[in-house]
C-alpha positions as CSV (number, residue, x, y, z in Angstrom):
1,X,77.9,150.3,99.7
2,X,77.6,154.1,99.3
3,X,79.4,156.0,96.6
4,X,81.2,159.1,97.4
5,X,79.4,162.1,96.4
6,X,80.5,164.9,93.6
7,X,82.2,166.9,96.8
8,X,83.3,163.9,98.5
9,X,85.3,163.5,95.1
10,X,86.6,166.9,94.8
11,X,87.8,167.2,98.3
12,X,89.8,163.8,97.6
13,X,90.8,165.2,94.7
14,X,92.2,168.0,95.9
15,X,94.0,166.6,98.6
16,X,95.3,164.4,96.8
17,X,96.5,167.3,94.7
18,X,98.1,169.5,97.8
19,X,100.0,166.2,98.6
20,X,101.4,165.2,95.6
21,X,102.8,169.1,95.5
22,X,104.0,168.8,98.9
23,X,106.1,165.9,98.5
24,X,107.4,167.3,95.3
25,X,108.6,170.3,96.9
26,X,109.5,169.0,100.3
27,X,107.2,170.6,102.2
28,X,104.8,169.4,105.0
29,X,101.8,167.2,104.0
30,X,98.0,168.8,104.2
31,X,95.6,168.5,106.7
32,X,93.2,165.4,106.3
33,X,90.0,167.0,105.1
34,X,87.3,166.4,107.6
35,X,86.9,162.4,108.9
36,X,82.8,161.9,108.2
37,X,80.3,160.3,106.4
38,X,82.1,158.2,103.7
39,X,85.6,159.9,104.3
40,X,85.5,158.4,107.4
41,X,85.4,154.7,106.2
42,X,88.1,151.9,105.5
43,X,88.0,151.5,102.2
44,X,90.7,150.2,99.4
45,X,92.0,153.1,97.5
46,X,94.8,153.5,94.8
47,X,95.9,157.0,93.7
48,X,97.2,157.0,89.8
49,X,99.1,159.4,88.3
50,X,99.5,160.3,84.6
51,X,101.6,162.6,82.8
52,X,101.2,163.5,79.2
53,X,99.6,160.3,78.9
54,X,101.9,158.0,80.5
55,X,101.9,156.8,83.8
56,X,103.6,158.0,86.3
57,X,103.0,156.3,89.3
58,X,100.2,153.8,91.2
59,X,100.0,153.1,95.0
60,X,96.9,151.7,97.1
61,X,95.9,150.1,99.6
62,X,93.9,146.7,98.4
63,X,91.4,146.5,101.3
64,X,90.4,149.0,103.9
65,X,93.1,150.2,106.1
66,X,92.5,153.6,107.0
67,X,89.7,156.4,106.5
68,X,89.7,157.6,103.3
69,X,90.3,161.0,104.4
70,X,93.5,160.3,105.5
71,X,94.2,157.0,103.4
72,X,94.4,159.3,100.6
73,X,97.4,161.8,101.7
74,X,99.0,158.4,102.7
75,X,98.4,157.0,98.7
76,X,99.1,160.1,97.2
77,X,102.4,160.5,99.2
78,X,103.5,156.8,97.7
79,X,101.8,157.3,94.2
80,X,104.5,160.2,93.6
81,X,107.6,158.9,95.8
82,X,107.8,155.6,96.6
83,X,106.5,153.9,93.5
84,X,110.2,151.7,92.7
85,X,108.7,152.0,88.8
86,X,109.5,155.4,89.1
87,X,111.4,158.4,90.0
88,X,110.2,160.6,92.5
89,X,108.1,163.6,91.0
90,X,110.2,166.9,90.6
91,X,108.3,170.0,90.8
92,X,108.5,170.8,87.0
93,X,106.2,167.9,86.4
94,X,103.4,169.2,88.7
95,X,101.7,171.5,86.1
96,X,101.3,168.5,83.7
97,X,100.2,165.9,86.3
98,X,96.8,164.0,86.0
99,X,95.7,162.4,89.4
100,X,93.3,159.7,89.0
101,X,91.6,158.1,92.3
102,X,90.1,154.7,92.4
103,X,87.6,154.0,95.6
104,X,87.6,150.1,95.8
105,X,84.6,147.6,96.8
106,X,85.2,144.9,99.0
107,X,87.0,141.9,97.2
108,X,84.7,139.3,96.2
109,X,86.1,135.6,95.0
110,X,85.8,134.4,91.8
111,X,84.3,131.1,91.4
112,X,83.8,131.3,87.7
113,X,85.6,133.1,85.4
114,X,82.5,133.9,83.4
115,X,81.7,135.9,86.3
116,X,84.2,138.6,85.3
117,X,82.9,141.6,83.5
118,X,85.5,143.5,81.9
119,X,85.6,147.1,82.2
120,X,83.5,146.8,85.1
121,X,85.7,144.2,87.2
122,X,89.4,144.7,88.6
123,X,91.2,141.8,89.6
124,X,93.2,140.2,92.0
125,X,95.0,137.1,91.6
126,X,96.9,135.5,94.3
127,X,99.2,132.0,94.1
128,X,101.4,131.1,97.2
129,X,103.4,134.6,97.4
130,X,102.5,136.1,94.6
131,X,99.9,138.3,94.4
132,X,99.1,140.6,91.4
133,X,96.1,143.5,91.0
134,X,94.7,145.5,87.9
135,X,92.1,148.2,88.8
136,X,89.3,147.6,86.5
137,X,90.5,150.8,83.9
138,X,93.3,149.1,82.7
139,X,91.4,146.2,80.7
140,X,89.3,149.1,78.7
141,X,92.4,151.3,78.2
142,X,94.4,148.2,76.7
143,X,91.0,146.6,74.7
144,X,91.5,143.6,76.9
145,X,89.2,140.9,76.6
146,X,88.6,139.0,79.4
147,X,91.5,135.6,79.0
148,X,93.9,138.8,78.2
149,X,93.1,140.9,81.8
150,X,93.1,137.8,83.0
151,X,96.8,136.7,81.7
152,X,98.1,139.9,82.4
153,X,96.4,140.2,85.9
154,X,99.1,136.6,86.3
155,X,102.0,138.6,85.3
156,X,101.7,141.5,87.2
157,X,101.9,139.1,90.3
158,X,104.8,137.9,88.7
159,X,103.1,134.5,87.6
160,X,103.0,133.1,83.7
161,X,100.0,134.0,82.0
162,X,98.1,131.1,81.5
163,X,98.3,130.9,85.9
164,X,94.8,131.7,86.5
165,X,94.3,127.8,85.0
166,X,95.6,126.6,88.3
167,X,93.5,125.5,91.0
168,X,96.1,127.1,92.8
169,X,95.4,130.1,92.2
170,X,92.9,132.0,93.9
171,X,91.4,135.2,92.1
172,X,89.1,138.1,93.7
173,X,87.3,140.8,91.4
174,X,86.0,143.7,92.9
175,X,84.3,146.8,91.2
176,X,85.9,150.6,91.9
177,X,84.6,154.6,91.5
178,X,86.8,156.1,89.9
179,X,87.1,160.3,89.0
180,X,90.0,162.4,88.4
């Protein structure tokens, strides 16, 4: 699967950017930057952003739904307004806002844990109707080992930790390129 390309980066990146400032002030959303060569492919994406460290919002799409090109204005849009962990971004925040993108691989199931390489690895985890994901930056940030991403993977789909145990539950890993 091809990777997106320093430009190809930048020009998400800064779309990304103009939306985030367009929702904040209420004005109309960008343009899509041009639909071709990756840009133009379904792909999972999450926009992330941080402020001063924290964070301050996280939508995407798990699988490919749209072309990036446009799947990002989409993200970006959510990431700073419709995120319910959050309030939506004031203008004041813009100047101190990190945007982080995360272009996913297609989900691949786990059939043994062992399989899991953490740092490289997010997961998905998925029992009846819960469903949780972790993009594969979080267990590095946190100094997860692998039963801890795993655990917390369980919670965030509102599941107890240890529900990965379960034949049950189904889990997916998938690798992601991530710039901001």
């Amino acid at each position: 699967m091809e990777g997106l390309s320093r430009q190809q980066q930048q020009i998400l990146l800064e779309t990304a950017r103009k939306t985030v400032e367009a929702v904040a002030k209420n004005d109309p959303l960008p343009s899509p930057p041009p639909r071709e060569g990756v840009l133009a492919e379904s792909r999972g994406i999450f926009v992330t952003l941080h402020r001063n460290d924290q964070l301050r919002g996280c939508i995407g799409y798990i699988m490919g739904v749209e072309p990036l090109n446009t799947a990002v204005i989409r993200m970006a849009k959510a990431a700073c307004s419709e995120d319910p962990r959050f309030p939506r971004v004031k203008p004041e925040e813009l100047d101190d806002l990190q945007i982080e993108i995360s272009v996913l691989t297609p989900l691949e199931k786990v059939e043994n844990i062992e399989d899991i390489e953490v740092g490289e690895d997010g997961l998905l985890m998925k029992n009846g109707f819960y469903q949780g994901l972790l993009l594969p930056q979080v267990a590095t940030e946190n100094n997860w080992d692998r039963d801890q991403f795993l655990n917390h993977t369980a919670m965030k789909a509102g599941l107890p930790p240890s529900a990965w145990n379960d034949p049950l539950t189904e889990i997916y890993k998938f690798q992601a390129q991530i710039f901001s």
